[in-house]
C-alpha positions as protocol buffer text, in pm:
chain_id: "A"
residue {
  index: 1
  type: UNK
  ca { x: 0 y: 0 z: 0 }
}
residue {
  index: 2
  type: UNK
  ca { x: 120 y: 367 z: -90 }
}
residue {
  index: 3
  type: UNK
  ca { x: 33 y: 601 z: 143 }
}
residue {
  index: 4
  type: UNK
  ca { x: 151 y: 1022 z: 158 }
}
residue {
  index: 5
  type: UNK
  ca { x: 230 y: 1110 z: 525 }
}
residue {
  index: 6
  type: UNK
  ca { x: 242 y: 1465 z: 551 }
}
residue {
  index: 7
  type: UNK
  ca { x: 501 y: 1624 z: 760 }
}
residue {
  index: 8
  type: UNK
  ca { x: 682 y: 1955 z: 853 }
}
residue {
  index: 9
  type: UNK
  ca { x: 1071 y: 2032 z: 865 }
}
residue {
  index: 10
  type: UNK
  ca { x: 1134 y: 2198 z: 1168 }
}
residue {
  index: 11
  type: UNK
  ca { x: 1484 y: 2279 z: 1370 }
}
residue {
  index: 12
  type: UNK
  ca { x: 1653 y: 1972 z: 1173 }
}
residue {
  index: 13
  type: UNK
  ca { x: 1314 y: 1720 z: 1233 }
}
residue {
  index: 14
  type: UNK
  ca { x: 1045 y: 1615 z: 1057 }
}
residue {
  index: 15
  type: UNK
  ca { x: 745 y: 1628 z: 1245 }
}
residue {
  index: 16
  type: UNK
  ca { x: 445 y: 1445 z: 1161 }
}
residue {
  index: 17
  type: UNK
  ca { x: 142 y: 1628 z: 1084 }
}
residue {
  index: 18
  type: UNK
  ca { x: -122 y: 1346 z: 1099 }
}
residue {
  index: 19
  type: UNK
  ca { x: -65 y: 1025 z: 1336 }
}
residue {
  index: 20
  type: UNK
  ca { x: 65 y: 741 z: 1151 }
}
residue {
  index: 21
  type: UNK
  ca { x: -73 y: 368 z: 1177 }
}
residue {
  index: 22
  type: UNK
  ca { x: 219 y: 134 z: 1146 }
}
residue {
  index: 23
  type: UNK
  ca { x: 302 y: -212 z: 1300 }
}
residue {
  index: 24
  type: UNK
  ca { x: 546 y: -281 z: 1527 }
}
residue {
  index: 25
  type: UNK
  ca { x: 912 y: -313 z: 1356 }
}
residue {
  index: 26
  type: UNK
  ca { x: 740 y: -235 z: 1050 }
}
residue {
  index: 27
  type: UNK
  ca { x: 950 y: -160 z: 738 }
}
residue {
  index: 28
  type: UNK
  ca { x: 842 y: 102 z: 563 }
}
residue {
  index: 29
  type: UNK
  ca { x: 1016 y: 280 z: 291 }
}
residue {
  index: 30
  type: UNK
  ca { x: 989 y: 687 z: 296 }
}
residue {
  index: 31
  type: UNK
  ca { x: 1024 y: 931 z: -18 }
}
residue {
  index: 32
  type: UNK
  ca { x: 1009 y: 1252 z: 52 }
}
residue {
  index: 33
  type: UNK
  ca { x: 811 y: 1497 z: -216 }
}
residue {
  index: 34
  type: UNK
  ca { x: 932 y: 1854 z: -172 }
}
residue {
  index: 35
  type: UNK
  ca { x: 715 y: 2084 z: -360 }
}
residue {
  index: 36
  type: UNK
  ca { x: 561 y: 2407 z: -323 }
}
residue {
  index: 37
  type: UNK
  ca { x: 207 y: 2303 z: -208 }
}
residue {
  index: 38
  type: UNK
  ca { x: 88 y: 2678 z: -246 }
}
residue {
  index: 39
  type: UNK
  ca { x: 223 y: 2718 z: -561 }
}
residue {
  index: 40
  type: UNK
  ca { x: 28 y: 2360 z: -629 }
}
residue {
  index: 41
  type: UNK
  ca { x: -293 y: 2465 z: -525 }
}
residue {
  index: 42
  type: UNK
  ca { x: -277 y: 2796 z: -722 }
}
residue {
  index: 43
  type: UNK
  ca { x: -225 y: 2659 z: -1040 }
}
residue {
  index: 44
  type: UNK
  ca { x: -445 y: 2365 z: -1029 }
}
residue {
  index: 45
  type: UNK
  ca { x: -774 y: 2365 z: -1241 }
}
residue {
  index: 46
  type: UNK
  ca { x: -968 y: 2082 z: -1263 }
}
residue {
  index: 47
  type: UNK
  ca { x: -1177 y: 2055 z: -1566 }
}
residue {
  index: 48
  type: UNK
  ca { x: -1465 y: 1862 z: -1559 }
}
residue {
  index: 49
  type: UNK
  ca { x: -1522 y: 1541 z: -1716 }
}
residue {
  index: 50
  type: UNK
  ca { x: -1770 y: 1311 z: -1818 }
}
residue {
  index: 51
  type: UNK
  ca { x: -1771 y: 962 z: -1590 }
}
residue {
  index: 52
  type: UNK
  ca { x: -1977 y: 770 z: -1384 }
}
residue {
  index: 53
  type: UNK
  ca { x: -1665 y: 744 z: -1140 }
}
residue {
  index: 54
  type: UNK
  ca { x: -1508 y: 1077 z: -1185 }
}
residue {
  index: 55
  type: UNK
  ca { x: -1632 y: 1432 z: -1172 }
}
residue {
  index: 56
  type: UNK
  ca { x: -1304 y: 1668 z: -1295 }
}
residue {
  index: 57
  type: UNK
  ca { x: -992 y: 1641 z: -1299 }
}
residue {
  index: 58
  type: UNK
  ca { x: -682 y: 1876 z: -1270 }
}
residue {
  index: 59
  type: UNK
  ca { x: -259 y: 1832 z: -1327 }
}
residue {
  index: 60
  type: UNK
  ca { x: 39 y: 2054 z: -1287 }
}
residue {
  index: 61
  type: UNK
  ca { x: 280 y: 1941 z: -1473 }
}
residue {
  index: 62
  type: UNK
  ca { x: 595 y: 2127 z: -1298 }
}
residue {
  index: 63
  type: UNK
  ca { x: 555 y: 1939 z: -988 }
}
residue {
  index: 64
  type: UNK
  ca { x: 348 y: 1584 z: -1127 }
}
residue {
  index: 65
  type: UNK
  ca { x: 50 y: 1616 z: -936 }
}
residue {
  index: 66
  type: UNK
  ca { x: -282 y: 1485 z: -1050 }
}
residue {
  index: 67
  type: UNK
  ca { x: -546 y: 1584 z: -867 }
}
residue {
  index: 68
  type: UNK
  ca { x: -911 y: 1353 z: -893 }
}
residue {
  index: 69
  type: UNK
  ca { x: -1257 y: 1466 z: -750 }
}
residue {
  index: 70
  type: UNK
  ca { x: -1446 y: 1166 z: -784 }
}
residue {
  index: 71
  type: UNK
  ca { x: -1849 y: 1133 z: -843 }
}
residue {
  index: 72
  type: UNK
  ca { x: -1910 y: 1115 z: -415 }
}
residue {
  index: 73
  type: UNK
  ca { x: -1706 y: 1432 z: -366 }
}
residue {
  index: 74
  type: UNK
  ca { x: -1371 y: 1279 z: -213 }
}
residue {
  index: 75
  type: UNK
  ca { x: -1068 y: 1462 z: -405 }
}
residue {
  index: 76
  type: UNK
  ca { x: -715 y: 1274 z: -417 }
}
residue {
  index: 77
  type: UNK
  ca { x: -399 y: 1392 z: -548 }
}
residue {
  index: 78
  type: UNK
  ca { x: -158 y: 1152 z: -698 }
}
residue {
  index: 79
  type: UNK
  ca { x: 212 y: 1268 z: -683 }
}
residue {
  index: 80
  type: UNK
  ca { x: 489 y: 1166 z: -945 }
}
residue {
  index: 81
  type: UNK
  ca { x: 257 y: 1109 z: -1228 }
}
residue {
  index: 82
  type: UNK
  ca { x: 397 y: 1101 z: -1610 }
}
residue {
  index: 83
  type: UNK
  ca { x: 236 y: 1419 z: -1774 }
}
residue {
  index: 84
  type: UNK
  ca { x: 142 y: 1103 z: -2050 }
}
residue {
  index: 85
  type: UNK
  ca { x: -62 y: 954 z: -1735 }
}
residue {
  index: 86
  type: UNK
  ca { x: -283 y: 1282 z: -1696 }
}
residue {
  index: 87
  type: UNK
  ca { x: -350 y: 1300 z: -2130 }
}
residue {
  index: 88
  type: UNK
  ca { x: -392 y: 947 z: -2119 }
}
residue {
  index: 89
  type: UNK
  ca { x: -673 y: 984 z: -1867 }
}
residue {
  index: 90
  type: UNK
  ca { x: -860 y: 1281 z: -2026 }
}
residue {
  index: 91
  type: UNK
  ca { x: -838 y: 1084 z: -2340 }
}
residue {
  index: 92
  type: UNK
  ca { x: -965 y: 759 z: -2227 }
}
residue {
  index: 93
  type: UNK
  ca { x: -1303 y: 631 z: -2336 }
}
residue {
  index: 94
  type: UNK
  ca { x: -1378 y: 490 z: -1985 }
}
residue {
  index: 95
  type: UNK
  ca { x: -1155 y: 763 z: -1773 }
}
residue {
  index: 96
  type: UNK
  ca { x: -1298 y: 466 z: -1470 }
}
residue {
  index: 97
  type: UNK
  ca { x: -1135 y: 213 z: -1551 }
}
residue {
  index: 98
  type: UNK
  ca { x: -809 y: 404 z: -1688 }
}
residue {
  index: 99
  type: UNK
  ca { x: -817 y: 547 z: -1347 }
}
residue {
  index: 100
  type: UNK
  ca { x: -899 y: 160 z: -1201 }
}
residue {
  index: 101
  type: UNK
  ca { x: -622 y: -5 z: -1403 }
}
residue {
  index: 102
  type: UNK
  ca { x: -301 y: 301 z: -1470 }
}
residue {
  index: 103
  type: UNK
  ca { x: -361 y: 525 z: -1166 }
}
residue {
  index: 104
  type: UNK
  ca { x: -532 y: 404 z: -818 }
}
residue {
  index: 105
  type: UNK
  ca { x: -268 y: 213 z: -700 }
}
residue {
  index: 106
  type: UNK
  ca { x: 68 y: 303 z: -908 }
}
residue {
  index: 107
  type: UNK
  ca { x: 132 y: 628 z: -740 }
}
residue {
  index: 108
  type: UNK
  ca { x: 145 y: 762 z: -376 }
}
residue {
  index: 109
  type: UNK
  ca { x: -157 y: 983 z: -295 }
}
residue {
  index: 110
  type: UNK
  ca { x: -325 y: 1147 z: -19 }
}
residue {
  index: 111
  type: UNK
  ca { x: -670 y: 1318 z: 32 }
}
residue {
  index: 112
  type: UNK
  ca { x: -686 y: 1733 z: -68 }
}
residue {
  index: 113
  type: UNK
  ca { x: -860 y: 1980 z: 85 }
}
């Protein structure tokens, strides 16, 4: 399972921002995504699409964030994700099960705002 854990960098730390569910003397392998997540937020725009899973969809492609508001409401961005990934997906005749089979569990993600 990929999971985003947000954190801070603070006096030479990194302190968590959200508790984190892990088992004892579990491995875990951390990458950490610096990027500007004002700058992010600014210049994403989703557009809307038509889907019986997804309701828009956004990307910048300077930092490789796709960003997913699905039919229910819930929003995801997906970090790391080939600019080819994002056209693919606004091209797709079912962008469902592009999303099912290319996207939901190939990149790291965590719920926006």
């Amino acid at each position: 399972m990929k999971q985003l854990i947000s954190a801070i960098y603070e006096k030479g730390m990194l302190r968590l921002l959200e508790p984190v569910d892990l088992a004892e003397e579990q491995e875990v392998r951390i990458r950490i995504l610096v990027e500007d997540i004002e700058d992010v937020e600014r210049k994403m725009q989703r557009t809307p699409v038509a889907s019986s899973l997804v309701a828009s969809v956004g990307y910048v492609p300077e930092y490789k964030v796709l960003e997913i508001e699905f039919q229910d409401g819930r929003s995801y961005q997906y970090f790391g994700v080939p600019e080819r990934i994002y056209k693919g997906l606004m091209a797709a005749e079912s962008r469902g099960r592009y999303f099912n089979e290319r996207i939901r569990d190939a990149y790291v993600y965590g719920r926006s705002q």
